[in-house]
C-alpha positions in Angstrom: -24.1 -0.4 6.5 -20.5 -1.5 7.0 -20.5 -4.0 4.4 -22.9 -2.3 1.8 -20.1 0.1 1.5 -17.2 -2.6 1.4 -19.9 -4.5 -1.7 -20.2 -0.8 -3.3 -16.7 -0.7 -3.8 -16.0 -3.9 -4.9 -19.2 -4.1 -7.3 -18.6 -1.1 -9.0 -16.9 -1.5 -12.8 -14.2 1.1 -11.7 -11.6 0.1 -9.7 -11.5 2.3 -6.4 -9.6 5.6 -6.8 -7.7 5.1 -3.3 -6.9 1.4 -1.5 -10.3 0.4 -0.6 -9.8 -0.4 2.9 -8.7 3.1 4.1 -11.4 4.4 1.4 -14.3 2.5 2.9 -13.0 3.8 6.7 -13.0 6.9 5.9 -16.9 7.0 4.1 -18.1 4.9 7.2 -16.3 7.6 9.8 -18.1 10.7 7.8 -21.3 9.4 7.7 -20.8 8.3 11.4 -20.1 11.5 11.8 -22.6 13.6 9.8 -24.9 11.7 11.9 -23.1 12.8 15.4 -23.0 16.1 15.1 -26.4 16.5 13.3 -27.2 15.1 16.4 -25.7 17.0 19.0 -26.6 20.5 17.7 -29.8 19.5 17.7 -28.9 18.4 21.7 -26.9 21.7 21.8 -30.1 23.4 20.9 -32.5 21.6 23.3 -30.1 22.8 26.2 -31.4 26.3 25.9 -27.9 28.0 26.8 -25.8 30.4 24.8 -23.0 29.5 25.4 -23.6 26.9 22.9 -24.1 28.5 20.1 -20.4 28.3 18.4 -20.7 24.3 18.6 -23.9 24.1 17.0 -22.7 26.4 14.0 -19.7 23.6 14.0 -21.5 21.0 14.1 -23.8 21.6 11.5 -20.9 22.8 8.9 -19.3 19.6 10.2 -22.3 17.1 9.5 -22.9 19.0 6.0 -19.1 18.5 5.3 -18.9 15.1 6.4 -22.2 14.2 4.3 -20.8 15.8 1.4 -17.3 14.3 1.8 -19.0 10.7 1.8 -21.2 11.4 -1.0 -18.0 12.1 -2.9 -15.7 9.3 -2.1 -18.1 7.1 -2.8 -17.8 8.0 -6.6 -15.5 6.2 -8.2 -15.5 7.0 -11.8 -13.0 9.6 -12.9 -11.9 11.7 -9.9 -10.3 14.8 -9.8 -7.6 14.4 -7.7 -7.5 18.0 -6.7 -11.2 17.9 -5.3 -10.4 14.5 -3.5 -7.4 15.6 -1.8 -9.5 19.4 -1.2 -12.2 17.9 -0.3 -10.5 15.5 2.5 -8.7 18.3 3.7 -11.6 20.3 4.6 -13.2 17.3 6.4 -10.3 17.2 8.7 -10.4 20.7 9.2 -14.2 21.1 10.0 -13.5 17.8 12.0 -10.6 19.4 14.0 -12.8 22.7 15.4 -15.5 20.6 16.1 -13.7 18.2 18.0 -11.9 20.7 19.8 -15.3 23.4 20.8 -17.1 19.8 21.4 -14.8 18.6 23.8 -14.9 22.3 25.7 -18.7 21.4 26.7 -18.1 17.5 27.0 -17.7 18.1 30.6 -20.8 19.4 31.1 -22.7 17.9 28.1 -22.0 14.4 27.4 -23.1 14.3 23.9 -20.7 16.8 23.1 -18.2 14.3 24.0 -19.5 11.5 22.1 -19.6 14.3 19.4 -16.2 15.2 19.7 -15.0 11.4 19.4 -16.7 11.1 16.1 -15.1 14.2 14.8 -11.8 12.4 15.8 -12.2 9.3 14.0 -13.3 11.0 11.0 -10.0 13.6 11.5 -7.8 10.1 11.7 -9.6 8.7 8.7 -9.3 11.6 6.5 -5.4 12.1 7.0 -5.3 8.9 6.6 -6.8 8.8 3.0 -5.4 11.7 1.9 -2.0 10.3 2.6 -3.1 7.1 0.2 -4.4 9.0 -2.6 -2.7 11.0 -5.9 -1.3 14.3 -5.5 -3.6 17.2 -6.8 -2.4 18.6 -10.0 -2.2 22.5 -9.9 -5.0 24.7 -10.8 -6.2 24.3 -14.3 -6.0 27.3 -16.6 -8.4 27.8 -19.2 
């Protein structure tokens, strides 16, 4: 998958909106991580406790934020940079509480932990892109 992204980018008529290596990281470490946590609510779930039930509601608005987040980076033609920079920022947020309720189960529930490292790469290569790409203008008014 890593270098059908990489080829995307590069094949595409438009130019990529961002610098294309952070750009590609940042795709690869939401769909790595819409696949994680997809995964470990569905772990969460077969655990039959409880106590669980805050990290499976995270993880599942993580994974469908993550998916979506990947879906739009990987559109190049005629961003908004508003929606990017929105967008990104509520990846690393939804990344940040599920890494942090992950990692209070790790302990006890290991693919919590391997959860919670995914949220943290994808945390790292949000910030990361976000600090790459244009400014969003202010709200339109219309």
């Amino acid at each position: 998958m890593q270098r059908t992204v990489e080829r995307m980018l590069r094949t595409s008529p438009e130019p990529p909106f961002a610098p294309a290596d952070p750009l590609s990281a940042c795709i690869h470490a939401c769909v790595e991580c819409a696949q994680a946590c997809t995964a470990c609510a569905d772990a969460c779930v077969a655990e039959h406790d409880r106590a669980l039930d805050a990290c499976i509601r995270l993880n599942l608005d993580c994974a469908d934020i993550c998916a979506a987040t990947s879906r739009i980076l990987s559109r190049q033609l005629d961003p908004d940079p508003g929606v990017i920079s929105m967008t990104l920022q509520v990846c690393a947020v939804a990344c940040d509480a599920c890494a942090y309720e992950c990692t209070q189960h790790g302990a006890m529930h290991p693919h919590c932990d391997v959860c919670a490292a995914a949220c943290r790469r994808c945390l790292d290569a949000s910030r990361a892109l976000l600090a790459t790409t244009v400014q969003p203008r202010r709200f339109h008014h219309h």
